[in-house]
PDB file with SEQRES, HELIX, SHEET and CRYST1 records, atoms N, CA, C and O in Angstrom:
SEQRES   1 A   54  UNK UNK UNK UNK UNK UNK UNK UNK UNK UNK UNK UNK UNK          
SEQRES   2 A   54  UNK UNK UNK UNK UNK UNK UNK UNK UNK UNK UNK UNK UNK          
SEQRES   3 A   54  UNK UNK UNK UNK UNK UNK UNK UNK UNK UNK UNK UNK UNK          
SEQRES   4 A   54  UNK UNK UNK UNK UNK UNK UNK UNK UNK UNK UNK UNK UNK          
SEQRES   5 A   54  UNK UNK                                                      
HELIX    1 AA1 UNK A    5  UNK A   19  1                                  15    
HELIX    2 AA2 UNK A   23  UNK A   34  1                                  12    
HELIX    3 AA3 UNK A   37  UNK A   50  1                                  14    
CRYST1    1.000    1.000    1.000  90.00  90.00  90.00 P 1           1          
ATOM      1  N   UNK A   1    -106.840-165.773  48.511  1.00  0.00           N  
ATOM      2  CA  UNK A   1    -107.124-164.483  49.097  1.00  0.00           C  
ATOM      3  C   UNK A   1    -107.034-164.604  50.615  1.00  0.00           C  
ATOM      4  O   UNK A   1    -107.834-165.341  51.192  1.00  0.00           O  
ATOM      5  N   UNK A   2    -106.017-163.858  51.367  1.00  0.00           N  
ATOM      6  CA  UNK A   2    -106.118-163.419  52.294  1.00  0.00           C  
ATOM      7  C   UNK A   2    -106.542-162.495  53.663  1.00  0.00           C  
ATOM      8  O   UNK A   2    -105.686-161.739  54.122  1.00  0.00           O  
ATOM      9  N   UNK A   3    -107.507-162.553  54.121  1.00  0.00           N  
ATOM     10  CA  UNK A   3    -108.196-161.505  55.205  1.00  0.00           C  
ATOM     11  C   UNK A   3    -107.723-161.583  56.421  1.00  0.00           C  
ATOM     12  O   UNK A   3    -107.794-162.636  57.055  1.00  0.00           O  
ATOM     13  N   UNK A   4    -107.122-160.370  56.964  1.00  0.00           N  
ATOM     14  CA  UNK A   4    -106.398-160.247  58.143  1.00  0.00           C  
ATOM     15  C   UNK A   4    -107.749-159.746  59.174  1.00  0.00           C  
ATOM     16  O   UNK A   4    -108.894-159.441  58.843  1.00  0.00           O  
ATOM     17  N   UNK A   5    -107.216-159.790  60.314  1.00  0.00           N  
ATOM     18  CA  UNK A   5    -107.965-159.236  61.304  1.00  0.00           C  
ATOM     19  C   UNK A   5    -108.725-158.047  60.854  1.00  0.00           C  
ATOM     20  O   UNK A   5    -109.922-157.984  61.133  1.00  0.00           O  
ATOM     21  N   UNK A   6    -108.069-156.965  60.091  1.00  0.00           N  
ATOM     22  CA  UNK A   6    -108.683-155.293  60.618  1.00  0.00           C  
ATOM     23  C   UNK A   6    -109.903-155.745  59.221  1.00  0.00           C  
ATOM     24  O   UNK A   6    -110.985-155.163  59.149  1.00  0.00           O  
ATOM     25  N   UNK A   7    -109.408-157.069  57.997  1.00  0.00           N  
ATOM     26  CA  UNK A   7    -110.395-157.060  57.024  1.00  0.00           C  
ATOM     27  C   UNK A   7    -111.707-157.731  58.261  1.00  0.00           C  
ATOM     28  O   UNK A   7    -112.665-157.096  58.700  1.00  0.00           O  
ATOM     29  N   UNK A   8    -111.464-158.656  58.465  1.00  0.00           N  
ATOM     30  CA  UNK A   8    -112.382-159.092  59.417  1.00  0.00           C  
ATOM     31  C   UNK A   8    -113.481-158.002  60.157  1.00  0.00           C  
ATOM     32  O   UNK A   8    -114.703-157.905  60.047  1.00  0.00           O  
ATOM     33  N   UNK A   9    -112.455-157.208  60.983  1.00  0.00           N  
ATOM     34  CA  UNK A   9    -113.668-156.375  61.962  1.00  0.00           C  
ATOM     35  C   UNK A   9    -114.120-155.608  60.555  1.00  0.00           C  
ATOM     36  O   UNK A   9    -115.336-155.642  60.365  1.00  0.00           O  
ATOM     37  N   UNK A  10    -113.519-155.082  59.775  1.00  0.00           N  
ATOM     38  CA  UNK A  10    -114.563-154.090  58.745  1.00  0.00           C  
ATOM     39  C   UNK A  10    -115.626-154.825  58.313  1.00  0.00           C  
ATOM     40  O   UNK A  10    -116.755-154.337  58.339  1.00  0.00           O  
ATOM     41  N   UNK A  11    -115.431-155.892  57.935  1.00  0.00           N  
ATOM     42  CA  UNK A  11    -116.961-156.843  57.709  1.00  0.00           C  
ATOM     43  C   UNK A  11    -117.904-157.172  58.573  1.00  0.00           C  
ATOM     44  O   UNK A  11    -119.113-157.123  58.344  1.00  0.00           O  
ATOM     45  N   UNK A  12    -117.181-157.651  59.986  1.00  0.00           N  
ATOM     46  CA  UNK A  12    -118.264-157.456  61.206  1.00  0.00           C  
ATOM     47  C   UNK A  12    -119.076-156.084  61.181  1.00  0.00           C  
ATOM     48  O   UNK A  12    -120.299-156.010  61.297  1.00  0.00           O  
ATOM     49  N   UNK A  13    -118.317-155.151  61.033  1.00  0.00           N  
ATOM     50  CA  UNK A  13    -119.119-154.059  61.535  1.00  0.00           C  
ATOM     51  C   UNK A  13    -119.906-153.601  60.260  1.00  0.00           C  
ATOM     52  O   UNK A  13    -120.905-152.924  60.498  1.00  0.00           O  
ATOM     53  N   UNK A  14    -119.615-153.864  58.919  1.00  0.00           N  
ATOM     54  CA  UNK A  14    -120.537-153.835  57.631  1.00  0.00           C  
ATOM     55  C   UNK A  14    -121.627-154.545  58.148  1.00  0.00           C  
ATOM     56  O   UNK A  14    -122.548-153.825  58.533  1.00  0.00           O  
ATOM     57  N   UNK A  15    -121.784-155.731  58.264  1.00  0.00           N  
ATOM     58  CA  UNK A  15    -122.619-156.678  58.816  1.00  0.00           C  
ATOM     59  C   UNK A  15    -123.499-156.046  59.528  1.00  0.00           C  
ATOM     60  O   UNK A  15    -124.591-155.707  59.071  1.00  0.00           O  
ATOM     61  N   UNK A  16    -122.946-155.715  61.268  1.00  0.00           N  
ATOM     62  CA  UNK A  16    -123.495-154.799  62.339  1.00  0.00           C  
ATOM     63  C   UNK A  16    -124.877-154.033  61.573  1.00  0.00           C  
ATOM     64  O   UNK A  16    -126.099-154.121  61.691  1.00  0.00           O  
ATOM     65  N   UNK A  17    -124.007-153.315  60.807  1.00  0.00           N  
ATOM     66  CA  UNK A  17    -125.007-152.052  60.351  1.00  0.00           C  
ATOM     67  C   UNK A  17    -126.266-152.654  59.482  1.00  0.00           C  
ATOM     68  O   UNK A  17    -127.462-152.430  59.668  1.00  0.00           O  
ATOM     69  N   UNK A  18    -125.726-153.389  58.595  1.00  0.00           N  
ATOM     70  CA  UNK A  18    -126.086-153.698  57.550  1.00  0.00           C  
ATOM     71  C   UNK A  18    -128.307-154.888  58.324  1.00  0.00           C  
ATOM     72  O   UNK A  18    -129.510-154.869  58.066  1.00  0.00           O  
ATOM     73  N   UNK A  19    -127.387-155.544  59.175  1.00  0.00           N  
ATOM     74  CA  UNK A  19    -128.433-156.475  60.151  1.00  0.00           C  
ATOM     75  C   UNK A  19    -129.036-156.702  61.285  1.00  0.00           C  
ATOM     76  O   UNK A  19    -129.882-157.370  61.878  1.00  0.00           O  
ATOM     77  N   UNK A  20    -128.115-155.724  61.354  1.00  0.00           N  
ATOM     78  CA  UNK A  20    -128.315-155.200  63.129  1.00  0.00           C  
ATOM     79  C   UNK A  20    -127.744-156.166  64.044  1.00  0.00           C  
ATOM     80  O   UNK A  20    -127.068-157.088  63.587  1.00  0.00           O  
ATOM     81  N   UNK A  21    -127.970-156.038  65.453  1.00  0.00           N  
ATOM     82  CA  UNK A  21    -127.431-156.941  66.282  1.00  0.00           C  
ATOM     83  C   UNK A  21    -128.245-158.283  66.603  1.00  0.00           C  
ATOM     84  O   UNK A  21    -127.768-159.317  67.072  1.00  0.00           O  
ATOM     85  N   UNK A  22    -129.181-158.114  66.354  1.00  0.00           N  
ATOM     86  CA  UNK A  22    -130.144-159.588  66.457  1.00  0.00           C  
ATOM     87  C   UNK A  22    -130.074-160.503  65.405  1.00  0.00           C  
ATOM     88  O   UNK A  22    -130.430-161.681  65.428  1.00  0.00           O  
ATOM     89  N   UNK A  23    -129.580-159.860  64.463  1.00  0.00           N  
ATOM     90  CA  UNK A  23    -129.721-161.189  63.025  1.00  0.00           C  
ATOM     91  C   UNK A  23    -128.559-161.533  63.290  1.00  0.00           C  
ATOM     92  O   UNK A  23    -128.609-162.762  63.261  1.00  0.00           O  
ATOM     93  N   UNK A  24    -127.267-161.152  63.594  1.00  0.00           N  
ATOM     94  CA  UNK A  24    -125.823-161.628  63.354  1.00  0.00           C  
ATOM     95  C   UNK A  24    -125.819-162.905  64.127  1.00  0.00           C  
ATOM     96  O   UNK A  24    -125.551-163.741  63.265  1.00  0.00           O  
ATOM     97  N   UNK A  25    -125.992-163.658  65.494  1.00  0.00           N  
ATOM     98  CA  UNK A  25    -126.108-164.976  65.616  1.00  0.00           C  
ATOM     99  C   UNK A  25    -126.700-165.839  64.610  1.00  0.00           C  
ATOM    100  O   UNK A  25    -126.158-166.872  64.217  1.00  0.00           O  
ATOM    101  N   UNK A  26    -128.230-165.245  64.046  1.00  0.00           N  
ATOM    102  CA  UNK A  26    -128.719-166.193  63.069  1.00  0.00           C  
ATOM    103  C   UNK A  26    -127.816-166.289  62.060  1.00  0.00           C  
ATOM    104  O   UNK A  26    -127.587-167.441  61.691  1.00  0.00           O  
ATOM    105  N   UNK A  27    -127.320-165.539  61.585  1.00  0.00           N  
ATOM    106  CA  UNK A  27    -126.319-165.286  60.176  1.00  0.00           C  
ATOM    107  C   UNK A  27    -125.031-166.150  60.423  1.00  0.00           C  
ATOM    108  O   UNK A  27    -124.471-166.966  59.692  1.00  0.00           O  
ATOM    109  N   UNK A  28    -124.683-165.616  61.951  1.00  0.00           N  
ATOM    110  CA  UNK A  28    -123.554-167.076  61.597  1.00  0.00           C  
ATOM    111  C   UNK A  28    -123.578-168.009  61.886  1.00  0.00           C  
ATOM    112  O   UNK A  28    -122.569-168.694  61.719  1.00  0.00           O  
ATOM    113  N   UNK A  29    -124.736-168.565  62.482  1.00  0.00           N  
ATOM    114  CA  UNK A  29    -125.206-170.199  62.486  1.00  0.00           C  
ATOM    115  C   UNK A  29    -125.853-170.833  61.215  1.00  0.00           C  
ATOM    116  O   UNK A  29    -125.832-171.996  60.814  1.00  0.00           O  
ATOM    117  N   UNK A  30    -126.438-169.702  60.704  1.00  0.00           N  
ATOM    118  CA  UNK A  30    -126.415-169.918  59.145  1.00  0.00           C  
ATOM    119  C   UNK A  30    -125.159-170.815  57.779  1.00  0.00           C  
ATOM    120  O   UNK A  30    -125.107-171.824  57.074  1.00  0.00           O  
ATOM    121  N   UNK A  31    -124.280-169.462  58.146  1.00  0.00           N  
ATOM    122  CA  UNK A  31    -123.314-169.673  57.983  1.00  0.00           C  
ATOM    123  C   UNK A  31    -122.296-170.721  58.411  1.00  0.00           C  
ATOM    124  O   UNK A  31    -121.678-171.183  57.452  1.00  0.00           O  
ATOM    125  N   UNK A  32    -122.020-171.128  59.385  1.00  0.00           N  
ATOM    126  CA  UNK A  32    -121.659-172.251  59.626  1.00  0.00           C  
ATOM    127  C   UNK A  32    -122.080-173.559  59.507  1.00  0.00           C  
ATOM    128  O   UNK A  32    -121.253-174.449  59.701  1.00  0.00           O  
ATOM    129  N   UNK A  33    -123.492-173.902  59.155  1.00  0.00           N  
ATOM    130  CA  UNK A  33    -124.272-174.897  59.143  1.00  0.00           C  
ATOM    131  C   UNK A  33    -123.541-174.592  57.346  1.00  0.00           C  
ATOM    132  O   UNK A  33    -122.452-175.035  56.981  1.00  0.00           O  
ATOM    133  N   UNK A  34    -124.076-174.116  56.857  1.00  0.00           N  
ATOM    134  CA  UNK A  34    -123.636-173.897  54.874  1.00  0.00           C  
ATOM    135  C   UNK A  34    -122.339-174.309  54.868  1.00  0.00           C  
ATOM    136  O   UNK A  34    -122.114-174.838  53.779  1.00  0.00           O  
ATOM    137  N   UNK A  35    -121.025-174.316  55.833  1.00  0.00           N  
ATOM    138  CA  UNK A  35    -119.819-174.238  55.384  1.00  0.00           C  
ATOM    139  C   UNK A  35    -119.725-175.898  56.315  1.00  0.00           C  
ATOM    140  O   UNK A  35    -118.630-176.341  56.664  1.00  0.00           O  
ATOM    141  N   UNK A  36    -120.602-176.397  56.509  1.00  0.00           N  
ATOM    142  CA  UNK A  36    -119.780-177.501  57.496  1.00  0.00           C  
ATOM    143  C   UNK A  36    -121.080-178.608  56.301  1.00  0.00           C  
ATOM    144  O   UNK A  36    -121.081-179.802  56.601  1.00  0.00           O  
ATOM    145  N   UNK A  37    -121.631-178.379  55.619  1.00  0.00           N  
ATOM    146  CA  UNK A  37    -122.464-179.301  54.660  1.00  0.00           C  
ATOM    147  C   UNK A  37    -121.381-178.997  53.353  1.00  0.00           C  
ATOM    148  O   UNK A  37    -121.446-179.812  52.432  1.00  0.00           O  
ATOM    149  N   UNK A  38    -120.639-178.155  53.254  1.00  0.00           N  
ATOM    150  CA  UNK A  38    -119.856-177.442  51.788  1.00  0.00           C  
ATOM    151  C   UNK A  38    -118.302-178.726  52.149  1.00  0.00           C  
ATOM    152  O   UNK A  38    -117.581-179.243  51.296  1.00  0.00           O  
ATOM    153  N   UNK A  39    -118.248-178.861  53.333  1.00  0.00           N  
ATOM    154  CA  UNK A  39    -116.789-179.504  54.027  1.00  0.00           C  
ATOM    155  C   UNK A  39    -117.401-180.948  53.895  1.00  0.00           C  
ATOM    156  O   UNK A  39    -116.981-181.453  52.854  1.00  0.00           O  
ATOM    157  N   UNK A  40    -118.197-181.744  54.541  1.00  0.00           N  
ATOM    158  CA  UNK A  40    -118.714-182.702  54.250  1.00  0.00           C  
ATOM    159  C   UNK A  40    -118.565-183.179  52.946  1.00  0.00           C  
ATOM    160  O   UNK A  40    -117.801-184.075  52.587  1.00  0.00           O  
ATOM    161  N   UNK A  41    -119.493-182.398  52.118  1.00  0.00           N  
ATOM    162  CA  UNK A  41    -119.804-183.023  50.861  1.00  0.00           C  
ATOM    163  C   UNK A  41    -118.267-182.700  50.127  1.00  0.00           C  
ATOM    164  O   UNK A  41    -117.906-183.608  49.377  1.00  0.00           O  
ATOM    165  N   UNK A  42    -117.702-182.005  50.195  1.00  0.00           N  
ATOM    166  CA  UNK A  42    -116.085-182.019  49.684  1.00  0.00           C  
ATOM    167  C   UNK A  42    -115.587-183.064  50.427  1.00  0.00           C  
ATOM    168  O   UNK A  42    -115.651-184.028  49.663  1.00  0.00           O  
ATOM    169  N   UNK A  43    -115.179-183.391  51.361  1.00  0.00           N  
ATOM    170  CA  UNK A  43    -114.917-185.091  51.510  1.00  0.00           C  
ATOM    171  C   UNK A  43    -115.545-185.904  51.335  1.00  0.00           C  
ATOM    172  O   UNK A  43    -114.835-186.908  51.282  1.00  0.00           O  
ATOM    173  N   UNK A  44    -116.395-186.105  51.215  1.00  0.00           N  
ATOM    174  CA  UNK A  44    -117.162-187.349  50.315  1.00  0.00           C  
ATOM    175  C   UNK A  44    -116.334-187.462  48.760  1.00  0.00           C  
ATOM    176  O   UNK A  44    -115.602-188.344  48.310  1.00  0.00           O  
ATOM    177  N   UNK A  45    -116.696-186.461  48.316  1.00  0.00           N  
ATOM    178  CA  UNK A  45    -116.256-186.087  46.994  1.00  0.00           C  
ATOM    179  C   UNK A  45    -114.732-187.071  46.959  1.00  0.00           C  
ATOM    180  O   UNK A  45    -114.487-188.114  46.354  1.00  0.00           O  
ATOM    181  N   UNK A  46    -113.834-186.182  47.932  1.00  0.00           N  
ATOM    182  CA  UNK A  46    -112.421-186.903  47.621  1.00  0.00           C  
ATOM    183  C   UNK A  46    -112.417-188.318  47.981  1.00  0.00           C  
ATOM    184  O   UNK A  46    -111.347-188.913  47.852  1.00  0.00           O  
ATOM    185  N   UNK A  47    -113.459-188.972  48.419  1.00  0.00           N  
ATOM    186  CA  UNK A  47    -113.389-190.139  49.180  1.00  0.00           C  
ATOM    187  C   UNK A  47    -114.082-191.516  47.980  1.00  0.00           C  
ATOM    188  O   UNK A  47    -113.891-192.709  47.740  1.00  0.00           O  
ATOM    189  N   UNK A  48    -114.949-190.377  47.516  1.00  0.00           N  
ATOM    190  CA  UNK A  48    -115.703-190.821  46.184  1.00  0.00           C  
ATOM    191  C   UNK A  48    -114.371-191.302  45.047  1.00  0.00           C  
ATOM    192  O   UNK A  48    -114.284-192.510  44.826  1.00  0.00           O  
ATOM    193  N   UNK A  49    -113.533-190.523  44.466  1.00  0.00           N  
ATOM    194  CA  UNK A  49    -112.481-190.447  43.879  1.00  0.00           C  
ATOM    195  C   UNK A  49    -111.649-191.305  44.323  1.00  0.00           C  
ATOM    196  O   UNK A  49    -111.629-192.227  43.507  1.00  0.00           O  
ATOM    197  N   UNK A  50    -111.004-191.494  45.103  1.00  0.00           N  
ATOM    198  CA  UNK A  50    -109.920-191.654  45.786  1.00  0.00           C  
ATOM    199  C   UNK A  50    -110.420-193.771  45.560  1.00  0.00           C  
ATOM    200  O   UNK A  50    -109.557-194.646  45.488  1.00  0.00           O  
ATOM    201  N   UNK A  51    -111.584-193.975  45.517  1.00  0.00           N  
ATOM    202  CA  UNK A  51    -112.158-195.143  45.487  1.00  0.00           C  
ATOM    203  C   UNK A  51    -112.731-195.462  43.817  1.00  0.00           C  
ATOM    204  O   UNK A  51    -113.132-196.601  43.575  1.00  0.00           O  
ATOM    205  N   UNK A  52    -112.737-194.896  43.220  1.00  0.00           N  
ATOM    206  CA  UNK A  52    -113.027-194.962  41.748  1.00  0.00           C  
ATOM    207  C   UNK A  52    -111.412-195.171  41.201  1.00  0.00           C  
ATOM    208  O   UNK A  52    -111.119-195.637  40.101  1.00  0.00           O  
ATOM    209  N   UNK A  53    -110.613-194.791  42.060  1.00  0.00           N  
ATOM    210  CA  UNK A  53    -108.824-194.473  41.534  1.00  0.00           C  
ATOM    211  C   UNK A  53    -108.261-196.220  41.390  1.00  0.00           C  
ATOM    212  O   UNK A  53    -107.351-196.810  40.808  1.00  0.00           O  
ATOM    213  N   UNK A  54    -109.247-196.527  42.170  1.00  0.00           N  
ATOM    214  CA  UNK A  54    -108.436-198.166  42.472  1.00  0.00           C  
ATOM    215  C   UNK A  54    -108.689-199.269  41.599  1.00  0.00           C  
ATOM    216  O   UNK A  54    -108.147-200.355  41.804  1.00  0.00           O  
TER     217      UNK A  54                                                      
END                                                                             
């Protein structure tokens, strides 16, 4: 699935409304902390494998 820019701002501004302007930093430091532990542990994973292969 692909999201272009104009999908992008429609979700920012869903967001906007949805949290207002003070939660959206927390939300995407949130968010980024969740997606950079999701990236981690997916390389481990392949690294895990990749060493069981041998």
């Amino acid at each position: 699935m692909h999201v272009g820019i104009p999908g992008l701002i429609l979700i920012l501004l869903i967001l906007l409304v949805l949290f207002g302007p003070k939660k959206l930093p927390e939300l995407g430091k949130a968010f980024g902390q969740t997606f950079k532990e999701f990236k981690n542990s997916s390389k481990s994973e392949k690294e895990d494998e990749k060493e069981n292969n041998r």
